[in-house]
PDBQT receptor file of N, H, CA, C and O in Angstrom, charges set to zero:
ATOM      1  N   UNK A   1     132.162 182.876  98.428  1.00  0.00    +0.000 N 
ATOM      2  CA  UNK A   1     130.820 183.299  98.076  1.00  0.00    +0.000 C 
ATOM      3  C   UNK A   1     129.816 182.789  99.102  1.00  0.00    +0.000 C 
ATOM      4  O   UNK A   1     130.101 181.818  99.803  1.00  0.00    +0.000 OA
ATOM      5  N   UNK A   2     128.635 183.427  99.207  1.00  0.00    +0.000 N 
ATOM      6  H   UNK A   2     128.404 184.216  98.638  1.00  0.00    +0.000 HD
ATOM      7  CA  UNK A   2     127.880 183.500 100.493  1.00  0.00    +0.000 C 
ATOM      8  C   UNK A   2     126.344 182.816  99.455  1.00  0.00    +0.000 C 
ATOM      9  O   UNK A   2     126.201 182.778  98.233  1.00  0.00    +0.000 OA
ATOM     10  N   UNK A   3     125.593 182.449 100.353  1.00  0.00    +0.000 N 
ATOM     11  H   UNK A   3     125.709 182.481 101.346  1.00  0.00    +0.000 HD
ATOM     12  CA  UNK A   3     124.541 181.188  99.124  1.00  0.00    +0.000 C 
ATOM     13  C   UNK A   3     123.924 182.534  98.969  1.00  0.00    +0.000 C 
ATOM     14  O   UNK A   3     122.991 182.349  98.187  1.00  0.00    +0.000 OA
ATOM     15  N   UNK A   4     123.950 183.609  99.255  1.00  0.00    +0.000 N 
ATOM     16  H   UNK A   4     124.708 183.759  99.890  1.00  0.00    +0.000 HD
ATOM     17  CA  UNK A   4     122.983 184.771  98.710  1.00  0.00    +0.000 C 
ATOM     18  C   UNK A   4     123.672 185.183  97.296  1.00  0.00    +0.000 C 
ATOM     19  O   UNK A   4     123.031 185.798  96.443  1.00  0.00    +0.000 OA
ATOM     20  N   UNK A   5     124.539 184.937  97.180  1.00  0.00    +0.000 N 
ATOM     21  H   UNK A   5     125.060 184.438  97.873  1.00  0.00    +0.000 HD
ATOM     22  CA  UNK A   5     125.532 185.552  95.788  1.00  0.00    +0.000 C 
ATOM     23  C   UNK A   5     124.922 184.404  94.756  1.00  0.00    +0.000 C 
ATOM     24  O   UNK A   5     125.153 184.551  93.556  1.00  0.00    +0.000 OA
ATOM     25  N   UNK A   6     124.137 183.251  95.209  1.00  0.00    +0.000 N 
ATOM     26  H   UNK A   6     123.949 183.131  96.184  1.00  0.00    +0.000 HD
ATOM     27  CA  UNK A   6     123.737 182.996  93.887  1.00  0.00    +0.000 C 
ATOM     28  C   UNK A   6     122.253 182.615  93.330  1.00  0.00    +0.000 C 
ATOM     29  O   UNK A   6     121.335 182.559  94.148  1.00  0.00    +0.000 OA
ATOM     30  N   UNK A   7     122.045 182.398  92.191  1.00  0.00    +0.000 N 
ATOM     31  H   UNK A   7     122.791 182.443  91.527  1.00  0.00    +0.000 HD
ATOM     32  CA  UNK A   7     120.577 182.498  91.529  1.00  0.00    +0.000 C 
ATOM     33  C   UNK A   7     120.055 181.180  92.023  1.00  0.00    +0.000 C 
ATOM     34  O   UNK A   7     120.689 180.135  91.882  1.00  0.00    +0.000 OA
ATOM     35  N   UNK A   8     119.123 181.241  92.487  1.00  0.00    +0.000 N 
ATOM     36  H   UNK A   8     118.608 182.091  92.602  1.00  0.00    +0.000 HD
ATOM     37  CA  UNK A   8     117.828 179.748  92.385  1.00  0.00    +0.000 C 
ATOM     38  C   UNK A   8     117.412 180.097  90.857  1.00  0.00    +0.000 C 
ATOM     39  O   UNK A   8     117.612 181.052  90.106  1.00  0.00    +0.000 OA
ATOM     40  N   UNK A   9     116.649 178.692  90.751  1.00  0.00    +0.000 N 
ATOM     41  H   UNK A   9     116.487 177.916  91.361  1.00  0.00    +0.000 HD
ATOM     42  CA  UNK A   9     116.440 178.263  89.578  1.00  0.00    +0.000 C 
ATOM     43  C   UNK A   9     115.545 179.067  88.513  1.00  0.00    +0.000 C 
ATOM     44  O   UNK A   9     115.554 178.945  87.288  1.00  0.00    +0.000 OA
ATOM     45  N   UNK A  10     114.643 180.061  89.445  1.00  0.00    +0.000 N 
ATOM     46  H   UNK A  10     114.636 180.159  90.440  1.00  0.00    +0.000 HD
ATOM     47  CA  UNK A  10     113.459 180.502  88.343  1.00  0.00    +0.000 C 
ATOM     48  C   UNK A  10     114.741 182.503  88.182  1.00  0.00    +0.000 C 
ATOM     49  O   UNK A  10     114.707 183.343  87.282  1.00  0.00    +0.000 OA
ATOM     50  N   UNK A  11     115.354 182.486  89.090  1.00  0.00    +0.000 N 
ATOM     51  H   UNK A  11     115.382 181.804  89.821  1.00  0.00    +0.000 HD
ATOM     52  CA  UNK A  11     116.309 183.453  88.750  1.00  0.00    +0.000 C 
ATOM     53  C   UNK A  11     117.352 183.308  87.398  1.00  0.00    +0.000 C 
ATOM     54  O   UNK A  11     117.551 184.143  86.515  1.00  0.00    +0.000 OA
ATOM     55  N   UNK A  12     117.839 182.188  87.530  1.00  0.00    +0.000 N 
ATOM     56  H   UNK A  12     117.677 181.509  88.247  1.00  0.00    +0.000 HD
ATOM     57  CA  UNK A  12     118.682 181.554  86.588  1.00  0.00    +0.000 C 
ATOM     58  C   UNK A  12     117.990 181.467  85.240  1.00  0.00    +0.000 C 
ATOM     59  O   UNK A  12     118.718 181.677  84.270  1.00  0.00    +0.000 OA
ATOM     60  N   UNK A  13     116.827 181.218  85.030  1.00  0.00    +0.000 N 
ATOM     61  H   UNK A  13     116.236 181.047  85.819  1.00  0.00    +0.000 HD
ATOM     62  CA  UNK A  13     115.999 180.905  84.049  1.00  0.00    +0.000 C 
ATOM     63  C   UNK A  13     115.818 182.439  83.283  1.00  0.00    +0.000 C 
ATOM     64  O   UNK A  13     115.940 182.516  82.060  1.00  0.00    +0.000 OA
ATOM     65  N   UNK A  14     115.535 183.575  84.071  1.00  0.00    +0.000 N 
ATOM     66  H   UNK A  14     115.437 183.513  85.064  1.00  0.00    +0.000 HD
ATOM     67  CA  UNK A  14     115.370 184.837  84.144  1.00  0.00    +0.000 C 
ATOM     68  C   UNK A  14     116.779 185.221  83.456  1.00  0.00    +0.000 C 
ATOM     69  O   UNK A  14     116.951 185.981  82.503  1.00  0.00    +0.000 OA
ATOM     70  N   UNK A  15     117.652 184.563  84.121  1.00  0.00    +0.000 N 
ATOM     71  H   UNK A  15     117.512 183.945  84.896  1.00  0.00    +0.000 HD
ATOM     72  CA  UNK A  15     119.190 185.420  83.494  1.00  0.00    +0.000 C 
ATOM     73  C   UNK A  15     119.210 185.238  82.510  1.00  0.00    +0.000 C 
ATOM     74  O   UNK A  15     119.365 186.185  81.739  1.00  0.00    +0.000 OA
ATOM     75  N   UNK A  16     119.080 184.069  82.080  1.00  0.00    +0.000 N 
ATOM     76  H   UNK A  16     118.954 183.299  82.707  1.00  0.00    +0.000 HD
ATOM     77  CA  UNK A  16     119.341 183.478  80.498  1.00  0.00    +0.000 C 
ATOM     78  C   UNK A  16     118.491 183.677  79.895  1.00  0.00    +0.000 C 
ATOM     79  O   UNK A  16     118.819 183.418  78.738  1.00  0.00    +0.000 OA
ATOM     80  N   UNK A  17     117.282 184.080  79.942  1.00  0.00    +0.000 N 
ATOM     81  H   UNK A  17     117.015 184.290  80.882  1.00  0.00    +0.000 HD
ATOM     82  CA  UNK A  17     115.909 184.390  78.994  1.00  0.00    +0.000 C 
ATOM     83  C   UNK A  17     116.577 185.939  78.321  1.00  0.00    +0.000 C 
ATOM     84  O   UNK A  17     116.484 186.409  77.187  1.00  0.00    +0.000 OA
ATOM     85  N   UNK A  18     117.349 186.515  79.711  1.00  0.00    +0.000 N 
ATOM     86  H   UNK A  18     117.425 186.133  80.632  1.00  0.00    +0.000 HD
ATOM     87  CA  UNK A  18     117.332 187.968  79.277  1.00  0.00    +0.000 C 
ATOM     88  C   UNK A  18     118.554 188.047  78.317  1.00  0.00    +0.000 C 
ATOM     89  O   UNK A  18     118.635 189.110  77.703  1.00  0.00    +0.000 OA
ATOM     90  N   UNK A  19     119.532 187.111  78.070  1.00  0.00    +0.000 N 
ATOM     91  H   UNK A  19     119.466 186.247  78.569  1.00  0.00    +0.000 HD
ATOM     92  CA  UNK A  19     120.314 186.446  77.799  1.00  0.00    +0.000 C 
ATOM     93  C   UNK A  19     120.168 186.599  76.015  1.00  0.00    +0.000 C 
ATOM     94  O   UNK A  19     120.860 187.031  75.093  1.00  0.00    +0.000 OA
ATOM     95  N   UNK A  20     118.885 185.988  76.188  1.00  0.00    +0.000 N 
ATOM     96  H   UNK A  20     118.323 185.637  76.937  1.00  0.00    +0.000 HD
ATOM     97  CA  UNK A  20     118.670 185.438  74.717  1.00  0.00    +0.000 C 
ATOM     98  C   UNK A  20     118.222 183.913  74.574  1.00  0.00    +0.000 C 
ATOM     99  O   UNK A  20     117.882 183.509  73.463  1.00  0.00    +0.000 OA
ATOM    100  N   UNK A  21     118.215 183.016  75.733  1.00  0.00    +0.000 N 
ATOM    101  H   UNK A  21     118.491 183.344  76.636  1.00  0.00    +0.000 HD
ATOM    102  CA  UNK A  21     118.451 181.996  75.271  1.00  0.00    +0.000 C 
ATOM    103  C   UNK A  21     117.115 181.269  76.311  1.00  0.00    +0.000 C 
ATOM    104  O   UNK A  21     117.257 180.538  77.291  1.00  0.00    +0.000 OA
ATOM    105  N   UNK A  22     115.781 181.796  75.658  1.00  0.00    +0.000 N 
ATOM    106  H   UNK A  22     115.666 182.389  74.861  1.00  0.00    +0.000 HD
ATOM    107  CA  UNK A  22     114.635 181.063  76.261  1.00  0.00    +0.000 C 
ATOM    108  C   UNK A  22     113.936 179.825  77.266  1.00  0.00    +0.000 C 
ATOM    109  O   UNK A  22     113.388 178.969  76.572  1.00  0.00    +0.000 OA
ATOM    110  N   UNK A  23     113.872 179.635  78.326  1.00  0.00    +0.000 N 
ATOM    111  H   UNK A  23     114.317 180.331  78.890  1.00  0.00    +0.000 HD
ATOM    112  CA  UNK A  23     114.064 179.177  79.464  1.00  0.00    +0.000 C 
ATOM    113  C   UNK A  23     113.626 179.213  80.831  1.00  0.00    +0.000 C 
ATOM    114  O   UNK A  23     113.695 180.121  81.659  1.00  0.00    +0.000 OA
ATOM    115  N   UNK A  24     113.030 177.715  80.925  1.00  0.00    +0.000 N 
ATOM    116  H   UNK A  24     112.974 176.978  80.252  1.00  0.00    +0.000 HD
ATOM    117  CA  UNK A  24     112.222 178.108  82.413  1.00  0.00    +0.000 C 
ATOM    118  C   UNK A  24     112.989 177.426  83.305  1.00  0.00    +0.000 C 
ATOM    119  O   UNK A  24     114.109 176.975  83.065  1.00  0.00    +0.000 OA
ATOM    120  N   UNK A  25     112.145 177.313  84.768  1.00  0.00    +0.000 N 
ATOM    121  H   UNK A  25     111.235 177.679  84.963  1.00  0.00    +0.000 HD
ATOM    122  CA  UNK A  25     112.958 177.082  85.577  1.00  0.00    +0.000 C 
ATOM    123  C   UNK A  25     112.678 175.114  85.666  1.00  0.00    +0.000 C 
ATOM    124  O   UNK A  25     113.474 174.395  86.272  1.00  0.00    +0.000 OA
ATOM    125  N   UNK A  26     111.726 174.692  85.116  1.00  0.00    +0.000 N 
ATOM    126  H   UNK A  26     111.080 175.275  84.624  1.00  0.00    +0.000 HD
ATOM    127  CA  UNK A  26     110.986 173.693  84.945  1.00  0.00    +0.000 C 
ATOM    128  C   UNK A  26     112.306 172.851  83.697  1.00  0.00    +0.000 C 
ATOM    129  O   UNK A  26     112.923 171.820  83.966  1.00  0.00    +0.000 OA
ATOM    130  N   UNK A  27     112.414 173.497  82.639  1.00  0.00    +0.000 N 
ATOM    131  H   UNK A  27     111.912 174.334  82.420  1.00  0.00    +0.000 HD
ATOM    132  CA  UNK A  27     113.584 173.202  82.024  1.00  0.00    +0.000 C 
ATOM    133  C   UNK A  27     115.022 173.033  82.291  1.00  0.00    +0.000 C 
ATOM    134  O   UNK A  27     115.789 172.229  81.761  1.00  0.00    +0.000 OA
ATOM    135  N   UNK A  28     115.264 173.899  83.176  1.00  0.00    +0.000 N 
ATOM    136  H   UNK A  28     114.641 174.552  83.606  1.00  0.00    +0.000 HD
ATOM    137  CA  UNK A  28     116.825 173.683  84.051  1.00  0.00    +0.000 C 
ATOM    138  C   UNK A  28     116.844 172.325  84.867  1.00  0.00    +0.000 C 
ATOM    139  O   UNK A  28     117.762 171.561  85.163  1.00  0.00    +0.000 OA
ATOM    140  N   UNK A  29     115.870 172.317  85.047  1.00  0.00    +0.000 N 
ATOM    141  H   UNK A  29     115.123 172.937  84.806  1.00  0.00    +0.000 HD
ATOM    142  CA  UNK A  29     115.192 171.355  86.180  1.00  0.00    +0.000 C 
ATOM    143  C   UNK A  29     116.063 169.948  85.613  1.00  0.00    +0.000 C 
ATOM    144  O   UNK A  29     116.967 169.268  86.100  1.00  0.00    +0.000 OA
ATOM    145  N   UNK A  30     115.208 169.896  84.195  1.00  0.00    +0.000 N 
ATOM    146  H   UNK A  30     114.473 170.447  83.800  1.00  0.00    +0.000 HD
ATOM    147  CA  UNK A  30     115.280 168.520  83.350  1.00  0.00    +0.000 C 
ATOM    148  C   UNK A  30     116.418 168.550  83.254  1.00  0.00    +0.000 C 
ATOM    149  O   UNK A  30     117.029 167.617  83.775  1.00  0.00    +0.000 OA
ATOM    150  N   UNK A  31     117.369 169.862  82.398  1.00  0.00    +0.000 N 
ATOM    151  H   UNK A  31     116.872 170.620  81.975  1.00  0.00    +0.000 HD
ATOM    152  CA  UNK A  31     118.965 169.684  82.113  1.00  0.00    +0.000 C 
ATOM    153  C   UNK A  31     119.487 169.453  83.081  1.00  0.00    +0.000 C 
ATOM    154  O   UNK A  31     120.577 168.923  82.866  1.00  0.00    +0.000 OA
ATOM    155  N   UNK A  32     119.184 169.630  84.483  1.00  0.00    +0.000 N 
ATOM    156  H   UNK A  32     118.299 170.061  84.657  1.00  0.00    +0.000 HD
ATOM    157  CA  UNK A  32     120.334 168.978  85.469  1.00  0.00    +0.000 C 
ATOM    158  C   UNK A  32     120.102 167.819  85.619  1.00  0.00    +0.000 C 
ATOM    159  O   UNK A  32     120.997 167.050  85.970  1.00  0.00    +0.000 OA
ATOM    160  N   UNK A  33     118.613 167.329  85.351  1.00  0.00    +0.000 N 
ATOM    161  H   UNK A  33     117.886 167.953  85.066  1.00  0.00    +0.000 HD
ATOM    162  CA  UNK A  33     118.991 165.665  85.547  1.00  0.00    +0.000 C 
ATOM    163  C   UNK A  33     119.730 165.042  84.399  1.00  0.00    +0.000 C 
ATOM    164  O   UNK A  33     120.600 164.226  84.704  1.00  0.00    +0.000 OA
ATOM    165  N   UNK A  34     119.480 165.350  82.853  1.00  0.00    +0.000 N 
ATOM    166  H   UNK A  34     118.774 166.012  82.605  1.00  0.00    +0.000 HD
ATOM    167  CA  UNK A  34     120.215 164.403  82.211  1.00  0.00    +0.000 C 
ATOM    168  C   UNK A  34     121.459 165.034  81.352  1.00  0.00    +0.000 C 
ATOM    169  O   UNK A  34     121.919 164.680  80.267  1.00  0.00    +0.000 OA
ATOM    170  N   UNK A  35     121.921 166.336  82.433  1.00  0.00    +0.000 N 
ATOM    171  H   UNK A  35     121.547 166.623  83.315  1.00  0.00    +0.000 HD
ATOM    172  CA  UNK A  35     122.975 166.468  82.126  1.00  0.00    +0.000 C 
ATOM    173  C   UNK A  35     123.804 167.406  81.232  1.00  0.00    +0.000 C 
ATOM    174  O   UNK A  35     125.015 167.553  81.069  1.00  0.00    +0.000 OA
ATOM    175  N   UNK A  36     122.545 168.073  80.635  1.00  0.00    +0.000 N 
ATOM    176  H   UNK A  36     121.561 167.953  80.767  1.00  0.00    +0.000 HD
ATOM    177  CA  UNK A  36     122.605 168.629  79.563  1.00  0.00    +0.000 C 
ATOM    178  C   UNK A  36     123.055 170.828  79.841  1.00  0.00    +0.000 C 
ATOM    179  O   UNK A  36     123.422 171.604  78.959  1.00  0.00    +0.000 OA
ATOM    180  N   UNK A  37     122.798 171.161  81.423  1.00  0.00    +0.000 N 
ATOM    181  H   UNK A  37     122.501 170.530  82.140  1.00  0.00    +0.000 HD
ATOM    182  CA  UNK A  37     122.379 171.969  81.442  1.00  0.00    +0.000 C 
ATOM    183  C   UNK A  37     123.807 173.188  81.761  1.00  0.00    +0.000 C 
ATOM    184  O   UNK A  37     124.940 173.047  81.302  1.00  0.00    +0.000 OA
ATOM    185  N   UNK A  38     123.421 174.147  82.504  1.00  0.00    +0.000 N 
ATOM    186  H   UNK A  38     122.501 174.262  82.877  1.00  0.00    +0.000 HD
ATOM    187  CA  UNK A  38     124.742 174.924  82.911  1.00  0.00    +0.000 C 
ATOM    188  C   UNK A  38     125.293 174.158  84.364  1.00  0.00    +0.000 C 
ATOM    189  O   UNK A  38     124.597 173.323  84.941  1.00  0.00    +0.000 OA
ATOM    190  N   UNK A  39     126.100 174.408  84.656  1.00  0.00    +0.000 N 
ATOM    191  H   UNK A  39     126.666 175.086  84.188  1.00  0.00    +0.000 HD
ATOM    192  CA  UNK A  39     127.045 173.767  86.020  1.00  0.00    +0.000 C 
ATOM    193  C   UNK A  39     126.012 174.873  87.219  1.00  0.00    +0.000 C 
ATOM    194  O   UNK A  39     125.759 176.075  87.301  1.00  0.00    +0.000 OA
ATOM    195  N   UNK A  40     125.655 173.589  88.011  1.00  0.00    +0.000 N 
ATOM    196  H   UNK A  40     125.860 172.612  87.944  1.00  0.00    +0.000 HD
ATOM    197  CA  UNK A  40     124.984 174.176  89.145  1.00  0.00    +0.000 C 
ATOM    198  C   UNK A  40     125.535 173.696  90.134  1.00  0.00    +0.000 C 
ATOM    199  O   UNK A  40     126.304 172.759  89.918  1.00  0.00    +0.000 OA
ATOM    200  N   UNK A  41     125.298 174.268  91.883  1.00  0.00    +0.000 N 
ATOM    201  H   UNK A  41     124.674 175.030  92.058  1.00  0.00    +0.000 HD
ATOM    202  CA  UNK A  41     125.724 174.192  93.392  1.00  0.00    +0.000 C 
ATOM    203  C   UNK A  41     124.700 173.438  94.017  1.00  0.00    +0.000 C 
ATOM    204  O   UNK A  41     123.568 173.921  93.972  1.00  0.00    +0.000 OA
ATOM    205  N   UNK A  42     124.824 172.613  94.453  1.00  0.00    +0.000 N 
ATOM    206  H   UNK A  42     125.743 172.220  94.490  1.00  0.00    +0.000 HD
ATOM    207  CA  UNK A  42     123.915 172.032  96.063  1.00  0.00    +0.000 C 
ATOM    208  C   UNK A  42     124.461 172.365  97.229  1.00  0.00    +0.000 C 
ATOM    209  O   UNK A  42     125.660 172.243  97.476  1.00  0.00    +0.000 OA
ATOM    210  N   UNK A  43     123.402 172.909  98.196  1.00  0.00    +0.000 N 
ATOM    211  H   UNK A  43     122.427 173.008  97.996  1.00  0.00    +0.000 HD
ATOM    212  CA  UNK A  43     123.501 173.352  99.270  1.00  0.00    +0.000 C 
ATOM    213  C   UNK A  43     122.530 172.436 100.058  1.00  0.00    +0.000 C 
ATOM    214  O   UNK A  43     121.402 172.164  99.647  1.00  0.00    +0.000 OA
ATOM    215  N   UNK A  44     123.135 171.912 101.400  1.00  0.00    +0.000 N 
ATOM    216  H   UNK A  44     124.052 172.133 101.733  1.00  0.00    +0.000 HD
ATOM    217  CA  UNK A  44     122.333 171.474 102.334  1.00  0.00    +0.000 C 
ATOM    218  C   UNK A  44     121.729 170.499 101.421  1.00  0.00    +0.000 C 
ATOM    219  O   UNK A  44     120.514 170.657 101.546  1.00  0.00    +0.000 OA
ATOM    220  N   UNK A  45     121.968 169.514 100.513  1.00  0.00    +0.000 N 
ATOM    221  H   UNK A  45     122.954 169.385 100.410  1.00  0.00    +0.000 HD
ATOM    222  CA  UNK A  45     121.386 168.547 100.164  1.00  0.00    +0.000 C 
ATOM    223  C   UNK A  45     120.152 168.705  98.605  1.00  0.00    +0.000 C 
ATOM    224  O   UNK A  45     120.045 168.109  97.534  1.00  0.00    +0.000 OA
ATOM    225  N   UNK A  46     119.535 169.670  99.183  1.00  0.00    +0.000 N 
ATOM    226  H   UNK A  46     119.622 170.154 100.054  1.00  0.00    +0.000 HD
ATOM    227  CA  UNK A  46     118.758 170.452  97.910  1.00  0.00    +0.000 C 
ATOM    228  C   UNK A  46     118.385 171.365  97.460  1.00  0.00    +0.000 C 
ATOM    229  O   UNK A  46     117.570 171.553  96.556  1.00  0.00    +0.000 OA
ATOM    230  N   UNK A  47     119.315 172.426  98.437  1.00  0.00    +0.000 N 
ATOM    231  H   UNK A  47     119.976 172.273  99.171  1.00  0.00    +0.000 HD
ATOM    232  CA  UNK A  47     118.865 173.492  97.406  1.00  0.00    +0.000 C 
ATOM    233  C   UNK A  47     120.377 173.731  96.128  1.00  0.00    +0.000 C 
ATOM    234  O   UNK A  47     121.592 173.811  96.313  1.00  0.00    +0.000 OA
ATOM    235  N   UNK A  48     119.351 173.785  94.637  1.00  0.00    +0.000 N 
ATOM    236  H   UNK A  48     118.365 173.719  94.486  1.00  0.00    +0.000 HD
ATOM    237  CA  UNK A  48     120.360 174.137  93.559  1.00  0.00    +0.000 C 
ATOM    238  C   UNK A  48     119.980 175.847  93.574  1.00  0.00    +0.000 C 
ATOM    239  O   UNK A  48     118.984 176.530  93.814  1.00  0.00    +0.000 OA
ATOM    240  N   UNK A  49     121.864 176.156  93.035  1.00  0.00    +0.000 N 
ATOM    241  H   UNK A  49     122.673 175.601  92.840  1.00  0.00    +0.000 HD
ATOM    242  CA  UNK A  49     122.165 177.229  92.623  1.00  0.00    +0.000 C 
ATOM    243  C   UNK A  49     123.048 177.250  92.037  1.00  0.00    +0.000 C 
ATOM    244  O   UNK A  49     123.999 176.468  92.023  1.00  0.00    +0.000 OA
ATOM    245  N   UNK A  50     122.732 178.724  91.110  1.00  0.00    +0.000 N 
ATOM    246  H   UNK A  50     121.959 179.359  91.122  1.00  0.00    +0.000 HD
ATOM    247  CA  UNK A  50     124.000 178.942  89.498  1.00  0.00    +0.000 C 
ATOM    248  C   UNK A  50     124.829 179.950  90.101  1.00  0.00    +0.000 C 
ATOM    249  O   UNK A  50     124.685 180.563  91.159  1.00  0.00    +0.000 OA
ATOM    250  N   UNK A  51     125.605 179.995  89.338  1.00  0.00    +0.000 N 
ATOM    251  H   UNK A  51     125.722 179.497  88.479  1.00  0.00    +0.000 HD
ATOM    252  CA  UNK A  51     126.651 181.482  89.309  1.00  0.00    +0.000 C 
ATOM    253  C   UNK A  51     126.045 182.124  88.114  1.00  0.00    +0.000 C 
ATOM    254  O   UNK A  51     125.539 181.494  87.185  1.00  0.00    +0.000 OA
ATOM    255  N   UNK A  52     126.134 183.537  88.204  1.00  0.00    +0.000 N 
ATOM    256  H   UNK A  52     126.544 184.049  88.958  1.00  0.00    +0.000 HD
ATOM    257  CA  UNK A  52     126.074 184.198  86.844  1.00  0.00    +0.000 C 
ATOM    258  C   UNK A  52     127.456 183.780  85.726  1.00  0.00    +0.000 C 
ATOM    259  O   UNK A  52     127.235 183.440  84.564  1.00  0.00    +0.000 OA
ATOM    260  N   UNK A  53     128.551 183.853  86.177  1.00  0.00    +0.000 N 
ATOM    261  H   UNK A  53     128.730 184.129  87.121  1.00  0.00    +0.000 HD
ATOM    262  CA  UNK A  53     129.426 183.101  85.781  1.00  0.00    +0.000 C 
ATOM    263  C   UNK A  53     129.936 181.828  84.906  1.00  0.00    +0.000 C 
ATOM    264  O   UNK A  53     130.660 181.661  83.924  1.00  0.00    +0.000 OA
ATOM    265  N   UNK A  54     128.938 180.779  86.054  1.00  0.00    +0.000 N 
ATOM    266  H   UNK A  54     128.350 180.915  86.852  1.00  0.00    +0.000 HD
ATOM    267  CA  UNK A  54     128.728 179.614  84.850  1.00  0.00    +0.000 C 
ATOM    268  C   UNK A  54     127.640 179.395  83.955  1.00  0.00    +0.000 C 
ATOM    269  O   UNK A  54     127.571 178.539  83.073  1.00  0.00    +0.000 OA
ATOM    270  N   UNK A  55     126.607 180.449  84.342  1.00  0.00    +0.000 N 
ATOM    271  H   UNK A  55     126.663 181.144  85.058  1.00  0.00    +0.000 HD
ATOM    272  CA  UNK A  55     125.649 180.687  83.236  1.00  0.00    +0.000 C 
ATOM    273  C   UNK A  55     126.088 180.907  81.789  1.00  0.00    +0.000 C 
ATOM    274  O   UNK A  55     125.855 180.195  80.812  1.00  0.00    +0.000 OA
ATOM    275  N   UNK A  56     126.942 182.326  81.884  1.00  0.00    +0.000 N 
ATOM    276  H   UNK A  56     127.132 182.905  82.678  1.00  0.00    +0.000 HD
ATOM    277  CA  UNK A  56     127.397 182.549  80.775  1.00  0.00    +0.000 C 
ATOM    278  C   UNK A  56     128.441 181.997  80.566  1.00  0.00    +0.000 C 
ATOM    279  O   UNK A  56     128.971 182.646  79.665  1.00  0.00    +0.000 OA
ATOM    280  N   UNK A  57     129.270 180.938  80.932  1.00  0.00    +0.000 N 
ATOM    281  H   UNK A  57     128.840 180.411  81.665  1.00  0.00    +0.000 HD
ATOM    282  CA  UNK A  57     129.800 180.259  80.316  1.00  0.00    +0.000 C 
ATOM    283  C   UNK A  57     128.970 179.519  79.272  1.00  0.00    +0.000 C 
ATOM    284  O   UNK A  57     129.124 179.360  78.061  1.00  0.00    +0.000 OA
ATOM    285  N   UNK A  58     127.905 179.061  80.265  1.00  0.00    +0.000 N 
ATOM    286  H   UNK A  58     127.780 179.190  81.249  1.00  0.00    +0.000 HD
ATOM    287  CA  UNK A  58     127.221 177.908  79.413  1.00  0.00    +0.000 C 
ATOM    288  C   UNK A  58     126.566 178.299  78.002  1.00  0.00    +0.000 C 
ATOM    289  O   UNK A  58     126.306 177.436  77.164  1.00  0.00    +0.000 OA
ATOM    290  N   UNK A  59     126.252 180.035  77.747  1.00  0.00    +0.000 N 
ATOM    291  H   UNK A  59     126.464 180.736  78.427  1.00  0.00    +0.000 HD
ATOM    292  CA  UNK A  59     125.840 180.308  76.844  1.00  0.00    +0.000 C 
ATOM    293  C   UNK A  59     127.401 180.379  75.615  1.00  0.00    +0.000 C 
ATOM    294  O   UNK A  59     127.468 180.031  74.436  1.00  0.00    +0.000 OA
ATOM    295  N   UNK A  60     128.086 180.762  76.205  1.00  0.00    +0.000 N 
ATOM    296  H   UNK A  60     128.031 181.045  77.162  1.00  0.00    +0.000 HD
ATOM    297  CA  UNK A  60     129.359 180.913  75.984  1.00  0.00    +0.000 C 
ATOM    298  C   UNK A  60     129.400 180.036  74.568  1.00  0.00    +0.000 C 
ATOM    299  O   UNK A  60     129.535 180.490  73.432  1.00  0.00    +0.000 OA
ATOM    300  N   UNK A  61     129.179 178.089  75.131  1.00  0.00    +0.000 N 
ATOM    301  H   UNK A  61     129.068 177.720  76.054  1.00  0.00    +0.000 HD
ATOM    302  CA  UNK A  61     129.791 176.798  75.013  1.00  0.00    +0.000 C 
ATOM    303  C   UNK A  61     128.823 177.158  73.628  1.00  0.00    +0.000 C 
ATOM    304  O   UNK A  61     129.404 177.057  72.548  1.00  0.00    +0.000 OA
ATOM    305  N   UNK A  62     127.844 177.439  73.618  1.00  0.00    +0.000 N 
ATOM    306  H   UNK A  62     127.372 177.521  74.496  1.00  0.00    +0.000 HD
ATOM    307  CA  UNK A  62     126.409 177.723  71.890  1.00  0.00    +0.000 C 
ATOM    308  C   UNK A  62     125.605 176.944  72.544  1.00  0.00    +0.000 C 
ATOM    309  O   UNK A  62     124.563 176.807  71.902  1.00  0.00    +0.000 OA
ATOM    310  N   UNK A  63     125.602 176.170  73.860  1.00  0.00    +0.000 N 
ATOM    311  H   UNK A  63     126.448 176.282  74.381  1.00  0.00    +0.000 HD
ATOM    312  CA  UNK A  63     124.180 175.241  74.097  1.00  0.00    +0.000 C 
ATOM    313  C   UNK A  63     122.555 175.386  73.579  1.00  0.00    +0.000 C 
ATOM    314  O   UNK A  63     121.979 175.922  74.526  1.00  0.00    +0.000 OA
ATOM    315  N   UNK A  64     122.017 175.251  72.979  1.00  0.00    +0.000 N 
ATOM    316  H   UNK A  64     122.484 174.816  72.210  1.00  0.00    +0.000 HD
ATOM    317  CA  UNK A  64     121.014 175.707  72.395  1.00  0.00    +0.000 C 
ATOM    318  C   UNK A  64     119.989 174.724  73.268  1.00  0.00    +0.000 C 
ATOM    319  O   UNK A  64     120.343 173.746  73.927  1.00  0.00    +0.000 OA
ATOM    320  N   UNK A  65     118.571 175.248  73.104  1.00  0.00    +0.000 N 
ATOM    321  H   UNK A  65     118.283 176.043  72.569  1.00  0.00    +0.000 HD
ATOM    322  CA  UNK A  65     116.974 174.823  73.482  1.00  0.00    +0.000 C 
ATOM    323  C   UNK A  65     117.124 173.487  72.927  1.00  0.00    +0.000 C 
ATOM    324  O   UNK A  65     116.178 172.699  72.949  1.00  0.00    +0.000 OA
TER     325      UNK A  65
């Protein structure tokens, strides 16, 4: 996969809103620090990115707001 194949954060937020499962990019933010959130990529140190993939896994798992 090429870093264009995947979502930055306010994209990711977008997937899962459309999803069903209400969500900013400010909130992903927090779940990756304490852990709570979908499985994300670092590139070059800081940039994060999702898969559509492990998104919906993560909705998958019932993670709720």
């Amino acid at each position: 996969m090429d870093i264009k194949d995947y979502l930055n954060s306010k994209e990711a937020a977008r997937y899962l809103t459309n999803k069903g499962y209400k969500v900013n990019a400010r909130t992903l933010a927090n779940k990756r620090w304490n852990g709570t959130g979908p499985k994300f990529h670092k590139f070059f140190e800081y940039l994060v990115r999702y898969t559509k993939k492990d998104l919906d896994a993560f909705l998958e798992n019932g993670r709720k707001p």
